[in-house]
C-alpha positions in Angstrom: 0.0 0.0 0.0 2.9 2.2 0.8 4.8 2.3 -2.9 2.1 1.9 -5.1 -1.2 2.9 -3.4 -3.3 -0.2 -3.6 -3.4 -3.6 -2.0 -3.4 -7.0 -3.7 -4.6 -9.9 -2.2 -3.5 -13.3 -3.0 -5.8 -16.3 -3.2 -4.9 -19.8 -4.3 -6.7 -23.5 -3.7 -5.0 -25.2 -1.0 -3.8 -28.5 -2.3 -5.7 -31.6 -0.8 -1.6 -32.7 1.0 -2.0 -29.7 2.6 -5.1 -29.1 4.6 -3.9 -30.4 7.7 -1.9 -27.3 7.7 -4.8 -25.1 8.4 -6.6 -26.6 11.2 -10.0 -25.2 11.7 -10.7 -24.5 8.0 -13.7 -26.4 6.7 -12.7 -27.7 3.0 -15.3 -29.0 0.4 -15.4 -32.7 0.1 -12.7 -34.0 -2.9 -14.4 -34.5 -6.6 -17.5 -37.1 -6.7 -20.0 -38.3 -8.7 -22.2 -35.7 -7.8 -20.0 -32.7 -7.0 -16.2 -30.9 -8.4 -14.3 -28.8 -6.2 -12.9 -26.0 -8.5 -9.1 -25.6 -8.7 -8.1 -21.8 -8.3 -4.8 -21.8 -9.8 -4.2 -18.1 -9.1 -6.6 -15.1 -8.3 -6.2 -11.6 -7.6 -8.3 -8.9 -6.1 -6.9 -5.7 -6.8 -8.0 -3.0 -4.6 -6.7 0.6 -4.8 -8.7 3.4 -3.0 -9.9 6.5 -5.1 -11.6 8.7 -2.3 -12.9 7.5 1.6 -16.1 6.7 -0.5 -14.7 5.1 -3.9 -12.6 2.1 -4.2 -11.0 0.9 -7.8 -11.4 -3.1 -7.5 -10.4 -5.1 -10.4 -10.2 -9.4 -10.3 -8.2 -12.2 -11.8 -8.5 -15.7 -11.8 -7.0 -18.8 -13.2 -9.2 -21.9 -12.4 -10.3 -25.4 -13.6 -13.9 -25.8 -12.8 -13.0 -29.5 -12.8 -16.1 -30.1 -15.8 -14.5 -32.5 -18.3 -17.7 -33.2 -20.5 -18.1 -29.0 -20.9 -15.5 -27.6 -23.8 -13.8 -24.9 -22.5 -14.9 -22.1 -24.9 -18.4 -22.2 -23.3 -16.8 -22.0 -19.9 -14.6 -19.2 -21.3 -17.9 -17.5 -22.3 -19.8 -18.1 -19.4 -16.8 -16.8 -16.9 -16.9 -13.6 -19.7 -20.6 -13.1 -18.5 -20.2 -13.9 -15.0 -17.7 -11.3 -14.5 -20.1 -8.3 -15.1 -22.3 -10.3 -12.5 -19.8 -10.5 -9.5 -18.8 -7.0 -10.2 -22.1 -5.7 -9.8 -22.8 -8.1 -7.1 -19.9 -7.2 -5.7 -20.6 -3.1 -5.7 -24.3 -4.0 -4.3 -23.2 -5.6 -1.5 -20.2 -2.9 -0.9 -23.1 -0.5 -0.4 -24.9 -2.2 1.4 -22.4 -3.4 4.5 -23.2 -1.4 7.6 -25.6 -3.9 9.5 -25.4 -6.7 6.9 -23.9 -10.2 7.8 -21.1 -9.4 5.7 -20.1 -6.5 8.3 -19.8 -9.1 10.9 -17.7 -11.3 8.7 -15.5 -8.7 8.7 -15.6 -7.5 12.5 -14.8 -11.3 12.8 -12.0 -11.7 10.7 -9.3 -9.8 12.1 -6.4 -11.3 10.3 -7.0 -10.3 7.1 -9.9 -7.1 7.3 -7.9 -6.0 10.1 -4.8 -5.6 7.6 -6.4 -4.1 5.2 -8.1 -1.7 7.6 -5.0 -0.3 9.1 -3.2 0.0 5.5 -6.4 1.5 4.7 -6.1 4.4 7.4 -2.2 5.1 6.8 -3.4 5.6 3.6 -5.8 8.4 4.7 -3.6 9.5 7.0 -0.8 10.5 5.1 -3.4 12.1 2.4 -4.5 13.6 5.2 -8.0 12.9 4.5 -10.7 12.3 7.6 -11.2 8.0 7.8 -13.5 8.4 10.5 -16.2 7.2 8.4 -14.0 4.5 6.0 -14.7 1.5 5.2 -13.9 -1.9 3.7 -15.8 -2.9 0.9 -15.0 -6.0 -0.2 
């Protein structure tokens, strides 16, 4: 946040070896006949503030959906469409956090919200804007 004015979060699958290395994480069962668990090579969320009340967020995301028998242009497609859904899902619920169960989610989740938070108000604070009334939106 300090050199370029943004934050970038990180997010990979765990591999299956190596879920007993986060105890307490829940993971979804392992491929069946009736369920795939998506592989998420990489992904990205992007996240550079504007103003107190505007955030720039832009995604990426490298997965495997794990669906042999559908060709991968129409899940090329499909992901193409999807993304102008999540965005705007995405800046609905951003508006609407204050008293939502997303807001505890974050209240709850120190270890990463309360990162962001504090790169969030040094931010501010050396723009010297108020961040009495920030927030995260995510």
């Amino acid at each position: 946040m300090e050199e370029s004015n943004s934050i970038l979060v990180v997010i990979h699958s765990v591999p299956e070896q190596d879920h007993d290395k986060h105890p307490g994480v829940e993971f979804p069962p392992a491929n069946t006949s009736t369920c795939a668990r998506m592989d998420l090579k990489f992904s990205g969320i992007h996240i550079r503030p504007i103003t107190q009340d505007q955030t720039y967020v832009s995604l990426i995301a490298s997965c495997d959906p794990q669906f042999s028998y559908i060709p991968g242009w129409f899940m090329n497609m499909v992901q193409h469409q999807l993304s102008y859904l999540v965005m705007h899902k995405l800046r609905d619920v951003a508006a609407n956090i204050p008293g939502s169960e997303y807001e505890k989610r974050i209240e709850g989740n120190v270890t990463v919200y309360g990162d962001i938070r504090e790169r969030l108000e040094k931010h501010f604070q050396k723009s010297e804007v108020d961040t009495s009334h920030a927030q995260i939106l995510l």
